[in-house]
Structure formats: structure tokens, C-alpha cells
C-alpha positions in Angstrom: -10.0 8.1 33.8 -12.5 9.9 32.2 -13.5 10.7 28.7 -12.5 14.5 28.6 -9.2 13.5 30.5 -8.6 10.6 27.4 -9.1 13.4 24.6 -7.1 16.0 26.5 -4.0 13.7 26.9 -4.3 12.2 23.2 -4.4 15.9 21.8 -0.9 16.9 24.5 0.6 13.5 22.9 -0.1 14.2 19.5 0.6 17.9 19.5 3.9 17.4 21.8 5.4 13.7 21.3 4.9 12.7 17.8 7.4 13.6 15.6 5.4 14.3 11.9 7.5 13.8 8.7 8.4 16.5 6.9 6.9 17.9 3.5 10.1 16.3 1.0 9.9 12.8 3.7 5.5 12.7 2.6 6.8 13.1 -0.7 9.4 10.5 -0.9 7.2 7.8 1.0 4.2 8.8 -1.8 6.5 8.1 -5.0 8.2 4.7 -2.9 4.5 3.4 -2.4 3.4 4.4 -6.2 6.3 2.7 -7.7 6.1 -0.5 -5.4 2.4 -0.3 -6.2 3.5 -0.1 -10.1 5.7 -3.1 -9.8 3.2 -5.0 -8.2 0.7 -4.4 -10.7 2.8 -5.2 -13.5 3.9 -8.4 -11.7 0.3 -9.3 -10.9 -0.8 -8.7 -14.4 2.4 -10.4 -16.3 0.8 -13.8 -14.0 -2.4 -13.1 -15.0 -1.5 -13.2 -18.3 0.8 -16.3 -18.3 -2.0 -18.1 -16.8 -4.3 -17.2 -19.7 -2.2 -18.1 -21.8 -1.3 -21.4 -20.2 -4.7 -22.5 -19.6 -5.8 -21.7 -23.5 -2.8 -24.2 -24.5 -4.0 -26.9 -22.2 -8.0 -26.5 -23.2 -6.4 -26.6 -26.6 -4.9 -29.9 -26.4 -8.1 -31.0 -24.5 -10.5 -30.2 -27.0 
């Protein structure tokens, strides 16, 4: 199999077989991954913070 068949059956395939999401589905899967990417954030920065905190208390009663 050559190259120019490779590129000429991967442009058929994607041009004929695969089924692309529509405009409001793009739209829908952008706000899911902001808000997951929100939550995360908030959860990652709520630990960072405990930690901080946690780890001033215990250099406190160290020192």
C-alpha cells in the first residue's frame, strides 16, 4: 500500500464514515469540559490551600 493510496483512503473515510457533531453538540461538550475544568480547579486549589494552612500550624508548634 502506498503513500498516495494511504492519504486517498483516510480523506474517503473522513469525508464519508465519520459522523462530526453538530454546532449545539461542540457547544455543549465546550461548556461540560469548562465547568468540569472549573470544578477541578476549585478543588485543586481548596487542597492547596488546606495544606498551607496545615503545614503553617505544624511549623507553628515546631518552632
Amino acid at each position: 500500500m502506498g503513500l498516495k493510496t494511504y492519504f486517498k483512503e483516510s480523506y474517503t473515510e473522513l469525508v464519508h464514515k465519520v459522523t462530526w457533531p453538530t454546532w449545539s453538540e461542540l457547544q455543549n461538550s465546550a461548556v461540560l469540559v469548562m465547568v468540569a475544568t472549573l470544578i477541578i480547579a476549585l478543588i485543586v486549589a481548596l487542597m492547596d490551600f488546606s495544606f498551607s494552612n496545615l503545614m503553617e500550624f505544624v511549623y507553628g508548634l515546631l518552632y
